[in-house]
C-alpha positions in Angstrom: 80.1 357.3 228.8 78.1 355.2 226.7 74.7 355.5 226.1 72.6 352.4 227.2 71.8 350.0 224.6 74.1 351.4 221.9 75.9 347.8 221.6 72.8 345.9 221.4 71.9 348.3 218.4 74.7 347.6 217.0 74.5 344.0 217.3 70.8 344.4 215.8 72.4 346.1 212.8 74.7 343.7 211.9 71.7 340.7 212.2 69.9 343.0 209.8 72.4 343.1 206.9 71.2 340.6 203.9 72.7 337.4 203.1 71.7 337.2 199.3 72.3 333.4 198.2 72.0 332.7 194.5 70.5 329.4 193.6 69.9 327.7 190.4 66.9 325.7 189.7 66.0 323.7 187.1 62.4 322.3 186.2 61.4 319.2 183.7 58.2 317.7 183.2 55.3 317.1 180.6 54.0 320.3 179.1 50.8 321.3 181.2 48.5 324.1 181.7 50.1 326.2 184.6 53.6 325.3 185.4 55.1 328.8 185.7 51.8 329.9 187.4 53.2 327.4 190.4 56.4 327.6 190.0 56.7 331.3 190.3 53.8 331.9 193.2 55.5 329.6 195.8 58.7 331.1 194.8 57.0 334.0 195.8 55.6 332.8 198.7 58.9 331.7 200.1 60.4 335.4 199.7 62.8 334.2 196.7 63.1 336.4 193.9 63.8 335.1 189.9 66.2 337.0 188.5 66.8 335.3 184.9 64.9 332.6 183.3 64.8 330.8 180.5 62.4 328.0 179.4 61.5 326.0 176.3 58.9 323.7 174.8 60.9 320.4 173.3 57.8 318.4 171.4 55.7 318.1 174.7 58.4 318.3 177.2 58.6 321.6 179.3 62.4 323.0 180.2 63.3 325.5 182.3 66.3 327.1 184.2 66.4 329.6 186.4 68.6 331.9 188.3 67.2 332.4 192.1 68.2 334.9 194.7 66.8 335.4 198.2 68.0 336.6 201.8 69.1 333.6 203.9 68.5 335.5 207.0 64.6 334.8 205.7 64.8 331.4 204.4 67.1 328.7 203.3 68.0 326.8 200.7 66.4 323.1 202.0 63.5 325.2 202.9 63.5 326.4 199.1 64.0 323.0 198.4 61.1 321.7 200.3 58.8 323.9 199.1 59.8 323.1 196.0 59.8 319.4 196.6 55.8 320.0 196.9 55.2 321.6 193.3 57.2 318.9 192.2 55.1 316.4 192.9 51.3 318.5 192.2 52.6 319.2 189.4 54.0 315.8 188.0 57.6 317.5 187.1 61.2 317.1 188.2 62.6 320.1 190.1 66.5 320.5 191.4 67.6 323.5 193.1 71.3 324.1 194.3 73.4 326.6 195.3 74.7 328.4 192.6 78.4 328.4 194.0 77.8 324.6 193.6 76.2 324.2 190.4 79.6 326.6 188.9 82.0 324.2 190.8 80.7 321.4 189.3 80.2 322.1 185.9 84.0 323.7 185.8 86.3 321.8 183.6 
């Protein structure tokens, strides 16, 4: 006999495991006071963890490129991109973020 509510644990287990999506973002602008700063807290914010990063001053244009990864069970990736949508425009800079499954399949020769 099963006990009651062993299949709706279960089920709660399985809508528990993570869904880790990799992203890659990439960030452009005019060199200014505080970039990272807002880059990085609405990352945070949004539950999405950096997990490399590289950036670069060329004359007085800021580069950077990151490599994202968060729990899609928590949020997605247009909500990542919305969010980031808004630094993008406080901040004066251009900001892409994609999948990172897509960004390999398209730069694949």
């Amino acid at each position: 006999m099963r006990k009651p509510g062993v299949r709706n644990h279960r089920k709660a287990g399985k809508e528990r495991k993570l869904k880790h999506v990799k992203a890659i973002m990439t960030v452009t602008g005019i060199d200014h006071t505080g970039i990272i700063a807002a880059v990085s807290q609405t990352l945070a914010q949004n539950q999405v963890n950096i997990i490399n990063v590289s950036q670069t001053l060329m004359d007085e244009y800021f580069t950077m490129i990151m490599q994202l990864e968060f729990d899609e069970n928590q949020v997605g990736l247009t909500q990542v991109q919305a969010a980031m949508a808004t630094v993008e425009e406080t901040e004066g800079l251009v900001i892409k973020v994609q999948a990172e499954a897509l960004f390999n399949a398209m730069h694949k020769l």
